[in-house]
C-alpha positions as CSV (number, residue, x, y, z in Angstrom):
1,X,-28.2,-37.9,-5.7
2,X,-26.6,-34.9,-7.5
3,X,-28.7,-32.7,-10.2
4,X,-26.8,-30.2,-11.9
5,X,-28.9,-27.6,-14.2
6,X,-28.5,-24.2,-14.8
7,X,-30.6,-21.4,-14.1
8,X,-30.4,-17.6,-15.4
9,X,-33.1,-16.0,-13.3
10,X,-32.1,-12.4,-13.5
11,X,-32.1,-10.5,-10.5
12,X,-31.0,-6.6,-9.5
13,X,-27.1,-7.3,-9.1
14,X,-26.8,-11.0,-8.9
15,X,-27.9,-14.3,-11.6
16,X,-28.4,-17.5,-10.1
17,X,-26.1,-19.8,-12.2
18,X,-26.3,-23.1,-11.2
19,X,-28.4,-24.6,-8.3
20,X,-27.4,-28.3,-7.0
21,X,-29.9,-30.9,-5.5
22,X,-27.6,-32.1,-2.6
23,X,-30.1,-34.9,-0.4
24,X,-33.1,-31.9,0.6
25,X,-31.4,-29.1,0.3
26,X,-30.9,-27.1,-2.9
27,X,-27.7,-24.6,-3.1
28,X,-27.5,-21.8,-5.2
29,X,-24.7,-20.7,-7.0
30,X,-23.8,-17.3,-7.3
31,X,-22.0,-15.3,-10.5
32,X,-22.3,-12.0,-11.2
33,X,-24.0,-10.2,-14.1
34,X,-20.3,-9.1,-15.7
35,X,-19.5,-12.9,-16.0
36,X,-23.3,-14.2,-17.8
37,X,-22.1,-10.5,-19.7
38,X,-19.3,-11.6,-21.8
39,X,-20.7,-14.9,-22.2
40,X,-23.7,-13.2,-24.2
41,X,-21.3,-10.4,-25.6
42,X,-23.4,-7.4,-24.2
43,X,-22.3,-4.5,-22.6
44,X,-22.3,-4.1,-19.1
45,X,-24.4,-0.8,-18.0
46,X,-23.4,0.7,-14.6
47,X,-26.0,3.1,-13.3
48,X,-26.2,2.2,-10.0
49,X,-24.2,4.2,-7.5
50,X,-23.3,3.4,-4.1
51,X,-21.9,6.1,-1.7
52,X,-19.4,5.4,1.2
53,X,-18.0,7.7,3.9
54,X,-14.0,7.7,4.5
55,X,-11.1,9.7,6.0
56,X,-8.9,11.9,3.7
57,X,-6.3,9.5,4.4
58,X,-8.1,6.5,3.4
59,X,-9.4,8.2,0.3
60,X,-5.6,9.0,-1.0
61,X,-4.4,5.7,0.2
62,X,-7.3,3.9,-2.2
63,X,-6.6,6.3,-5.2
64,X,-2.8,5.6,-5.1
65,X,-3.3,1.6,-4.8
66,X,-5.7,2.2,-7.9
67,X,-3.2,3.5,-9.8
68,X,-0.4,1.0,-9.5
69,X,-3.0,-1.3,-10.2
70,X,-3.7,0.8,-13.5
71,X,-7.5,1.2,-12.5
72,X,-9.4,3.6,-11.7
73,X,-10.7,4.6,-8.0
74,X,-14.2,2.9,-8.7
75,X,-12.8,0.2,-10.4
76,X,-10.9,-0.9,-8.0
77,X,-13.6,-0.4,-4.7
78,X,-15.6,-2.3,-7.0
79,X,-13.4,-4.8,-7.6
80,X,-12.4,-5.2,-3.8
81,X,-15.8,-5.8,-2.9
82,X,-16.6,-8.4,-4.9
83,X,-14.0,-10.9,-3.7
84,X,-11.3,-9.4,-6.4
85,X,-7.5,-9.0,-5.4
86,X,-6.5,-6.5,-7.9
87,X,-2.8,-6.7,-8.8
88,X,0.0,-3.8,-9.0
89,X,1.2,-3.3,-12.5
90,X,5.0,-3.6,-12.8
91,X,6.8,-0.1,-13.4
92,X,9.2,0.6,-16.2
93,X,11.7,-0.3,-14.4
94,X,11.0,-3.6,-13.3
95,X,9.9,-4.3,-16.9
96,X,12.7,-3.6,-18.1
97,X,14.9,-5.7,-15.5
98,X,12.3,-8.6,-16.9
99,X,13.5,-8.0,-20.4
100,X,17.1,-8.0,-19.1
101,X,16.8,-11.3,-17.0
102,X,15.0,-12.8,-20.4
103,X,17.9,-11.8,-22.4
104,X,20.3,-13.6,-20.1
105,X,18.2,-16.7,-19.9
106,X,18.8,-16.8,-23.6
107,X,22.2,-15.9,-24.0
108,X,22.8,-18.4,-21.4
109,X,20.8,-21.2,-23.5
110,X,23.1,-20.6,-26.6
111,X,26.3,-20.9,-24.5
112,X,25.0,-24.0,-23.3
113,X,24.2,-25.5,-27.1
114,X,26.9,-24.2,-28.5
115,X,28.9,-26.1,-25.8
116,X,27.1,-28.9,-26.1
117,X,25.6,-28.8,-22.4
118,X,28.6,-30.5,-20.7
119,X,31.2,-28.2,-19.8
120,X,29.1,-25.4,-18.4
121,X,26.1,-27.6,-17.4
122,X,27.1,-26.4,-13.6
123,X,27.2,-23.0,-14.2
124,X,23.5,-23.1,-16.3
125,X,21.9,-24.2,-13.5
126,X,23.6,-21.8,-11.1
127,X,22.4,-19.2,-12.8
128,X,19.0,-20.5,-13.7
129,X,18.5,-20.7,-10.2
130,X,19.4,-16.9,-9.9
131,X,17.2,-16.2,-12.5
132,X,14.4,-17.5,-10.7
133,X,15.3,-16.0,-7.6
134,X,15.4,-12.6,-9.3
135,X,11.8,-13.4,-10.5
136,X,10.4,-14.4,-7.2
137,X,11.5,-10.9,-5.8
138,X,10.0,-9.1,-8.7
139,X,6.5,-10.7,-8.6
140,X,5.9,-9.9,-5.4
């Protein structure tokens, strides 16, 4: 027997979404207040600060991570604790080696229409498949 309902019981830093009926137990799930947030359309209010102690080295080594990541230091701690894996933002560069790959991939696909996809099928897929390669390396 399985009963569904859910819940928003407000508490300091954590709603209670969702609790389950499973035999005599009865599990909570957890979501955070950003999440039942958006759903209402309010605006999140951060005025609770948490302190932490950390080397020089650490400190630099978490603002620089932040900012490939295009957040900011406390953005990204907060994000980090709560489960997040924040990702790098690609650089001009790569960007722009994404725009070039793109415009391959379609001047490719016109060569192979305007040949009708027989002749060069081979040679398509050969570079399709270097295509992808190319994007592999560049998401990681």
């Amino acid at each position: 027997m399985q009963r569904v309902s859910v819940v928003c019981i407000p508490m300091r830093h954590v709603y209670i979404a969702r609790s389950v009926l499973v035999g005599q137990f009865l599990l909570f799930s957890l979501c955070s207040k950003r999440f039942f947030a958006y759903l209402r359309g309010m605006e999140v209010r951060r005025n609770e600060k948490i302190t932490f102690r950390c080397s020089a080295l650490e400190k630099a080594a978490l603002s620089e991570q932040a900012a490939r990541c295009g957040l900011s230091t406390s953005e990204y701690c907060r994000s980090l604790s709560l489960g997040g894996r924040p990702r790098e933002r690609y650089t001009e560069e790569e960007r722009e080696l994404l725009r070039d790959i793109a415009r391959l991939r379609g001047t490719l696909q016109r060569l192979n229409n305007y040949f009708g996809g027989r002749q060069y099928r081979e040679v398509f897929e050969e570079n399709r498949t270097l295509i992808t390669e190319l994007q592999k390396i560049l998401s990681r």
